[in-house]
N, C-alpha and C positions, 0 to 999 in steps of 0.2 A: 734375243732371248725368246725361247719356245715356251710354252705353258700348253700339258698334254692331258689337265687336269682342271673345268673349270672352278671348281673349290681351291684353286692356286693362285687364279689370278690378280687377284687384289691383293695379296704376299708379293707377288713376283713386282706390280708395278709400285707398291710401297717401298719394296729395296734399292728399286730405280730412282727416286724422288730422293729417299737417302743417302744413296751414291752418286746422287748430281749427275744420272749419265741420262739424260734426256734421249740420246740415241736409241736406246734400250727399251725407254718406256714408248717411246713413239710405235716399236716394233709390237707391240701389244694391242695396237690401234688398225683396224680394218682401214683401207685406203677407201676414202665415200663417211668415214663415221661418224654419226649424227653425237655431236658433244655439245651437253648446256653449258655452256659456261659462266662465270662467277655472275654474272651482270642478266642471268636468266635466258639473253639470245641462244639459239640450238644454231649451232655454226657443223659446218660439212667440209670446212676448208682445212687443210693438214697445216696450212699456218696460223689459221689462230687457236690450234689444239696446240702448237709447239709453243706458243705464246704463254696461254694458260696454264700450260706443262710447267714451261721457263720460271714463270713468273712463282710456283710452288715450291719451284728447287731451290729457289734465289733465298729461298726463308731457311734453307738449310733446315730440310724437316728432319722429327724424328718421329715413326710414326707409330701409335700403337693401335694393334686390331684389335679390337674387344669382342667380336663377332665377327661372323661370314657367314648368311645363309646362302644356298643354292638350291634351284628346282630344273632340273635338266628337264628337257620335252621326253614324250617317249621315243620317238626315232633319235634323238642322242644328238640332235645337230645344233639347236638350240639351250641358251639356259640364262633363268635371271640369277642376280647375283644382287647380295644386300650386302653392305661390310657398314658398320659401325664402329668409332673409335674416337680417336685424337689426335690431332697433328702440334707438335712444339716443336715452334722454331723461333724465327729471327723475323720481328715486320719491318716495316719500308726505315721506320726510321729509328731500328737499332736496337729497340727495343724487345722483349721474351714475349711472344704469344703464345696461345694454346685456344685451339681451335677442335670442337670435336665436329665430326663430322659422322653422315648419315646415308651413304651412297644408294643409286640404283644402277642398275646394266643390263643390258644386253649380249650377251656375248657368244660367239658363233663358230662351230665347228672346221675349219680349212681344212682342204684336202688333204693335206699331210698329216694329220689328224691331234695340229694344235690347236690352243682355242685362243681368237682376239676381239676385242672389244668391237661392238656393230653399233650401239646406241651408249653413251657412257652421260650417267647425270652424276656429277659429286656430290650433288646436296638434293639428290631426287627423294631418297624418303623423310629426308628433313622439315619439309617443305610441308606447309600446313594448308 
């Protein structure tokens, strides 16, 4: 999956999370990308991003966006990304959650002039 719009990308990797296809949301992910993950660690490794990916599918989200801001740089290579919302799914033990969440990003220009995630925090503006 390509994303040539970064005001797209938190749509394109929510449909991913949705559709269980972790292959998909991975391609949204810069190879190197600095990801916090749930427990706070900032991890660089493509297996514990697929991990924490997994582990969001497995709740069989459904997700809704209630916002997306975006600030592109001026040379157009750069841009942060805010999305705001709520994830309902299924937790560990069977039970309905609902989880709103508060993201921050990084997200960065490729030559081919898609854009993928370089720094990704889920709960970056959440965060007090």
């Amino acid at each position: 999956m390509k994303v040539f719009d970064p005001r797209e990308i938190d749509a394109a990797v929510s449909r991913a999370f949705e559709e269980g296809d972790i292959e998909e949301a991975l391609t949204l992910y810069e190879e190197g990308c600095a990801f916090v993950r749930f427990s706070g660690e900032v991890t660089n490794s493509a297996a514990d991003i697929r991990a924490e990916i997994g582990g969001l599918i497995a709740m069989k989200p459904k997700v809704a966006l209630d916002e997306v801001a975006v600030i592109e740089s001026v040379d157009g290579k750069l841009a942060t990304t805010r999305a705001r919302g709520r994830i309902d799914g299924t937790g560990p033990d069977g039970q309905p959650m609902s989880v709103p969440f508060h993201t921050l990003a990084v997200v960065r220009k490729q030559a081919d002039g898609s854009w993928r995630f370089a720094i990704d925090d889920p709960q970056g503006s959440a965060k007090s």
